[in-house]
N, C-alpha and C positions, 0 to 999 in steps of 0.2 A: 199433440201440437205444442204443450206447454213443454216437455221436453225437447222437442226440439229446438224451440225457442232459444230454451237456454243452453242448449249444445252450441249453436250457431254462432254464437261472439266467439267461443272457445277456435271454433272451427276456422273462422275467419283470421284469429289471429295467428293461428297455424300458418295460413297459407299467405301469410303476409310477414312472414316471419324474415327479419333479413338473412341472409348468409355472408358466412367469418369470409372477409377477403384469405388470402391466401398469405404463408410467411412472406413469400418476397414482397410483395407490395406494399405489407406493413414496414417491412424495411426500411424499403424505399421511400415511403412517405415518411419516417422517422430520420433518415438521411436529408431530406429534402428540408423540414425543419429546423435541424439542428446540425447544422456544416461543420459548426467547430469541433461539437462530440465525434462526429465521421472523421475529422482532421487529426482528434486526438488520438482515435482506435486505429488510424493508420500508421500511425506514428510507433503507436506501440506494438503494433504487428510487426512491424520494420524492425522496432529493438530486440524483440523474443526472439525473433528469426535469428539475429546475430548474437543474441543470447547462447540460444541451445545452438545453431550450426557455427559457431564461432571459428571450428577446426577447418572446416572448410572456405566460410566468408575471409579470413583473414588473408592476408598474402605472406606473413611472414608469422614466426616462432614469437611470439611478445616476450620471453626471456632470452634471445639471440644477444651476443652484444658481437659488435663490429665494430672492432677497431679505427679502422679507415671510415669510419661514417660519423663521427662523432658531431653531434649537435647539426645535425643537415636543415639545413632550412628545406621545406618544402619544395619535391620534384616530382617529377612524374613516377619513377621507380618509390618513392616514398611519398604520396598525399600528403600526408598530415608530417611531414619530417623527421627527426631520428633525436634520441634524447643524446644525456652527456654521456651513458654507453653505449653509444648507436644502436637501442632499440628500435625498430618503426612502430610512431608513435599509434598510427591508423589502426594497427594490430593489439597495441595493448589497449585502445579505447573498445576497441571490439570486444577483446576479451575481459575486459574490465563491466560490460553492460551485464554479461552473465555471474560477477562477483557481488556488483549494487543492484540488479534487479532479485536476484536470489535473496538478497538480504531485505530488502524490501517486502518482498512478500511474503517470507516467512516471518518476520518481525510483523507486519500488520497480520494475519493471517491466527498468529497465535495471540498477539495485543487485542483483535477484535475479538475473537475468543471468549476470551478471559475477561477483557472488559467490560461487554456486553451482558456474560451469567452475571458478575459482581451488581451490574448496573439493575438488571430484572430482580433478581435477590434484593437489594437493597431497597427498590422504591415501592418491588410487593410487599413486602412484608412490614417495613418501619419499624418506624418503636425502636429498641433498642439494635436489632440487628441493623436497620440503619443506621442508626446513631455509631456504632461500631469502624462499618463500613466507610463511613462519609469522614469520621474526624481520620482515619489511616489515609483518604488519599485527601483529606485538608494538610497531613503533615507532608505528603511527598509534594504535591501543589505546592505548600510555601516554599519550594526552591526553586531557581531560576531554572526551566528545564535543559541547559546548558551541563549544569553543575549535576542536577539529578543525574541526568546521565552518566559522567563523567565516574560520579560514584558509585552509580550501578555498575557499570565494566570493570572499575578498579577492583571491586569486589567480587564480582564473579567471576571475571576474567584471569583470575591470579592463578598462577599454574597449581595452587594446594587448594583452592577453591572447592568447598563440597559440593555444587554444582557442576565445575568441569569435572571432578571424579566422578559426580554419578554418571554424566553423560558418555563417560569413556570405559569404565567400569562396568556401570548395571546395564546401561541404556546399547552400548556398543558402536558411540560414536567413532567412525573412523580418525587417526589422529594427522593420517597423508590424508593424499588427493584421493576424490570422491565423488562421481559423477562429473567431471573434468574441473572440480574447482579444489584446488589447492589447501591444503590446512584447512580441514572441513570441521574441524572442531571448533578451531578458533574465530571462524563463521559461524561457527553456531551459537558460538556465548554471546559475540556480537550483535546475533538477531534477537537473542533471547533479553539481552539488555535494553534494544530499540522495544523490544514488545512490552517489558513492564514499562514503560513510560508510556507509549502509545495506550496501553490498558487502563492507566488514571484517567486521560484524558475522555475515552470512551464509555467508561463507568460512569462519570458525570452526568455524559450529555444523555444517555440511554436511560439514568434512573430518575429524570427529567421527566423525559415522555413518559414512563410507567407510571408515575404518579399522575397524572393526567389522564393516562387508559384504564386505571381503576376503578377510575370512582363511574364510569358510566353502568348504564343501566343494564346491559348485558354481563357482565361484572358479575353484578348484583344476583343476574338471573341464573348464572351457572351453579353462586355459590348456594341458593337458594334449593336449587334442585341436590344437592351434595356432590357434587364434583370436590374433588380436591385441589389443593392448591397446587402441585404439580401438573395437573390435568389444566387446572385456569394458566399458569405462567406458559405452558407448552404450547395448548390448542388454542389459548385468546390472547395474551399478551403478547407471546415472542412472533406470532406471525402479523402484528400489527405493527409493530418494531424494525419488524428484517430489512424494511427500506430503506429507513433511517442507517439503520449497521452497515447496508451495503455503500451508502454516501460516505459513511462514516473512514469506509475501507479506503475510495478513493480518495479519498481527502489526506489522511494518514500517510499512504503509500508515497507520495513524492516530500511527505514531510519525514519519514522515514530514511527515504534513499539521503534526502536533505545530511538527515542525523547523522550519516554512515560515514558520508564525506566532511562534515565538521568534526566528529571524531576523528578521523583520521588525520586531518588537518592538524589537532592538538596531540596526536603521536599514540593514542592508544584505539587507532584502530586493524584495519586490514594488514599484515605485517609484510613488510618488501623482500623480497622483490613479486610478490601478487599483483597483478593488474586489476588496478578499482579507480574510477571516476575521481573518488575524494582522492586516492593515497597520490594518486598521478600529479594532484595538482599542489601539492605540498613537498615539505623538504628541499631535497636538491635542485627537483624541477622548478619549486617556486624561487628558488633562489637565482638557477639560468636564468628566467624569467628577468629576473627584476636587474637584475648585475650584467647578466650578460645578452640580454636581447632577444632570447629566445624563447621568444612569447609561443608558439607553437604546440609547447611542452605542456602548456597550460591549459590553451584556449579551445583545443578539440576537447579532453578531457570534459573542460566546463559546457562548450557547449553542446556535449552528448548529453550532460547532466542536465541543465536547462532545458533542452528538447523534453527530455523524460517528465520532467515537473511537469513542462506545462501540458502535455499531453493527458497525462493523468488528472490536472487541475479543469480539462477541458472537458473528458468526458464525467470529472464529478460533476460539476454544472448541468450539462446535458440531462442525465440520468435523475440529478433533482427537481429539473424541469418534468421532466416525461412523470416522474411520481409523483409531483405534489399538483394536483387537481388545482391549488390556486395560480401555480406556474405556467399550465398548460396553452401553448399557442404561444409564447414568447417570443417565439423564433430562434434566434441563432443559440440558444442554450448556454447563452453568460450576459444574464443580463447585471444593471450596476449591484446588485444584490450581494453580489460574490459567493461565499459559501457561507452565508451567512447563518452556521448553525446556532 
């Protein structure tokens, strides 16, 4: 009887046990919550699509020039109008979302990388390997991230650059088109320049929280048993972390695409005739624009670019509600908080 007894709670909460709703419903209730992060993943669904199907989405060659069409204001055969070499603008914005979201996400993708070991490294261990860590990105921090940048590309981007030779040399970066994007090299240093700046920023904020996830009591208990400090950084700290990195990812990603187009804008970015959100909206075009009226050349470019940010800035929101237990139920997933990392 006395076993049973004590079988019987067991038993009971068995059978009372709830059952996992189902993916889609969880969805859908996470939709219904949170409209703006729904608003932003459609958004970005829309862009990828015209990303990778770009050859088919577009209706025209984005390097075509047409003589006879020069600076078209907006028509039905041309949406979005034709620049000062009658390109149709509609098509290079198209093709230009698979040049800035490429870069984008390989710049965040290797920045959060990088960032994140430096940041876990630095806040487990201290002492002097911190102290190492933290005063190299206290000297790249003290420049305006403008200027950082600017320096980083100057520098690795230079055609004798031991960077761009390894990567065409040892690595086997293509130096034509590649996967349909144009001068894949010089995309690539591009990305790789948005990613060490993106990596300081992320090292920071990451070796933040690890110093806060150390000192707790399961820390304590791994190291007690002998685990190693590879075994604690891996199995306790980085999977307590990954939240934060993944916010961190959205958040980066449209400050990134940001960076692509402000380089460009200052002349050492995407090189022309390439179709890119920034390069489109700089030079010649900016100067239609302003001299001769033909704002068109500018304003899809920018506002394909704007969609992108904010979409991205919508579903960070979102995703650090849905993660952080004190956010939970907020509703629309931007509350005044912002990203307030």
């Amino acid at each position: 009887m006395a076993k049973e007894a004590m079988s019987s709670p067991l038993a009971i909460e068995d059978a009372y046990q709830p059952t996992r709703k189902p993916l889609y419903i969880r969805l859908l209730k996470l939709a219904r919550e949170h409209p703006l992060g729904l608003a932003g993943v459609i958004i970005v669904i829309l862009l990828l699509i015209c990303a990778v199907f770009a050859e088919y989405v577009a209706p025209y060659d984005p390097g075509t020039i047409n003589a006879d069409e020069l600076r078209q204001s907006p028509t039905w055969d041309h949406p979005f109008g034709t620049d000062r070499l009658g390109r149709d603008v509609m098509s290079r914005t198209i093709f230009g979302a698979r040049i800035s979201m490429f870069i984008g996400a390989v710049a965040v993708a290797l920045g959060v990388v990088v960032g994140a070991a430096f940041g876990v490294i630095s806040g487990y261990f201290g002492k002097l390997v911190d102290s190492v860590i933290q005063r190299g990105i206290d000297v790249l921090l003290a420049f305006p991230a403008i200027v950082l940048l600017l320096a980083i590309i100057a520098v690795i981007g230079d055609e004798s650059s031991k960077v761009r030779r390894f990567l065409t040399d040892d690595v086997g970066v293509p130096t034509g088109e590649f996967m349909g994007i144009p001068v894949f090299v010089d995309i690539t240093v591009l990305s790789i320049g948005i990613a060490i700046a993106v990596a300081v920023g992320v090292a920071r904020v990451v070796r933040g929280a690890v110093l806060s996830l150390k000192e707790n009591m399961y820390i304590e208990a791994a190291r007690a048993m002998g685990a190693s400090d590879r075994r604690i950084m891996f199995r306790h700290i980085l999977p307590n972390v990954l939240a934060l990195v993944v916010v961190l990812g959205t958040v980066f990603l449209p400050i990134a695409i940001l960076a692509e187009a402000a380089i460009s804008f200052l002349g050492l970015g995407v090189p022309d005739p390439t179709p890119s959100w920034g390069a489109d909206m700089t030079g010649n075009n900016q100067q239609d624009a302003i001299n001769r009226g033909a704002w068109w050349v500018v304003f899809f470019p920018g506002l394909a670019l704007s969609l992108a940010v904010l979409a991205f800035n919508m579903i960070g929101d979102a995703f650090r509600d849905i993660t952080d237990p004190r956010l939970r139920g907020s509703g629309g997933g931007s509350s005044g908080s912002g990203t307030g990392l």
